[in-house]
C-alpha positions in Angstrom: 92.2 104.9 102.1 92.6 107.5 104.8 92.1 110.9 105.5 89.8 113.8 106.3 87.6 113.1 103.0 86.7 108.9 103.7 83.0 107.9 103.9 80.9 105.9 106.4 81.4 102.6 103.5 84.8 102.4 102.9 84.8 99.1 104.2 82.9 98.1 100.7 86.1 99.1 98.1 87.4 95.5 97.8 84.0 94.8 96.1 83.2 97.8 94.4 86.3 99.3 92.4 83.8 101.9 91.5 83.0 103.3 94.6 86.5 102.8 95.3 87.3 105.2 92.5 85.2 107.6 92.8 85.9 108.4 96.4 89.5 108.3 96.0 89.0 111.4 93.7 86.9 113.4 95.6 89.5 112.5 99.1 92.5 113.5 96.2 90.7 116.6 94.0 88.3 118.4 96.5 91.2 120.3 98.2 89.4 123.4 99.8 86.3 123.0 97.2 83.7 121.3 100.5 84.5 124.7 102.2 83.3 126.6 99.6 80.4 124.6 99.0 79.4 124.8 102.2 80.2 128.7 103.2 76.9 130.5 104.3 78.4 133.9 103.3 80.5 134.0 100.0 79.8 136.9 99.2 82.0 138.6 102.0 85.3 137.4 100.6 87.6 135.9 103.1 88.1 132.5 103.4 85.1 130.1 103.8 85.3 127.9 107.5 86.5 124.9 108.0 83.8 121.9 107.7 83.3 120.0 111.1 84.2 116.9 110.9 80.8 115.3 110.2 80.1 117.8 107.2 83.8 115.9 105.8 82.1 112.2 106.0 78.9 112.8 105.1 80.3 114.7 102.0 82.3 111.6 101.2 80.0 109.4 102.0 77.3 110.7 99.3 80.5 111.3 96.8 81.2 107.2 97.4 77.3 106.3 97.3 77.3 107.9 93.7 79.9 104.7 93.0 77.1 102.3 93.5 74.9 100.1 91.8 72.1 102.5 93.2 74.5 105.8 92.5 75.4 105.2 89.4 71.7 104.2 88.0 70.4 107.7 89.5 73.6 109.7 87.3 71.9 107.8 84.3 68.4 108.7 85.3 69.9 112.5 85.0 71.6 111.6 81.5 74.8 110.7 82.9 77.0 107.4 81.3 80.2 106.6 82.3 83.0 106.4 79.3 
C-alpha cells in the first residue's frame, strides 16, 4: 500500500488482514475529510489547509492501530463489535 495516507506499521499487513483493511479504507475514503478534522478555523469558510506531512502518518497510523489486537479490544470496550 502507498500513498499520502500509509502509517508508521504497514510493514505488519501480511500478518494482520485487519489492520490491513482498515487502513486501506481510511488511505481510499478519507479524501479531504483529515483537512477538515484538523482545520483550526471552520467556521471562516474557505478551504481547510493542507495537513503536513506528519499530521498524514500519524493520522494513519492511529486509523491502522485501531486494526489491532489492542485496537480492536478498545472499539469493544466503547461498545463497538465488528459484523
Amino acid at each position: 500500500m502507498t500513498g499520502n495516507y500509509v502509517g508508521l506499521r504497514a510493514h505488519r499487513f501480511k500478518d494482520n488482514p485487519e489492520e490491513k483493511r482498515i487502513a486501506k479504507a481510511w488511505q481510499e475514503k478519507n479524501g479531504n475529510l483529515l483537512a477538515h478534522i484538523l482545520d483550526e478555523r471552520p467556521d471562516q469558510g474557505g478551504s481547510p489547509p493542507d495537513p503536513s506531512k506528519r499530521d498524514r502518518v500519524v493520522a494513519a497510523t492511529v486509523i491502522q492501530w485501531l486494526g489491532t489486537p489492542v485496537g480492536q479490544n478498545f472499539l469493544e470496550d466503547l461498545g463497538y463489535k465488528k459484523k
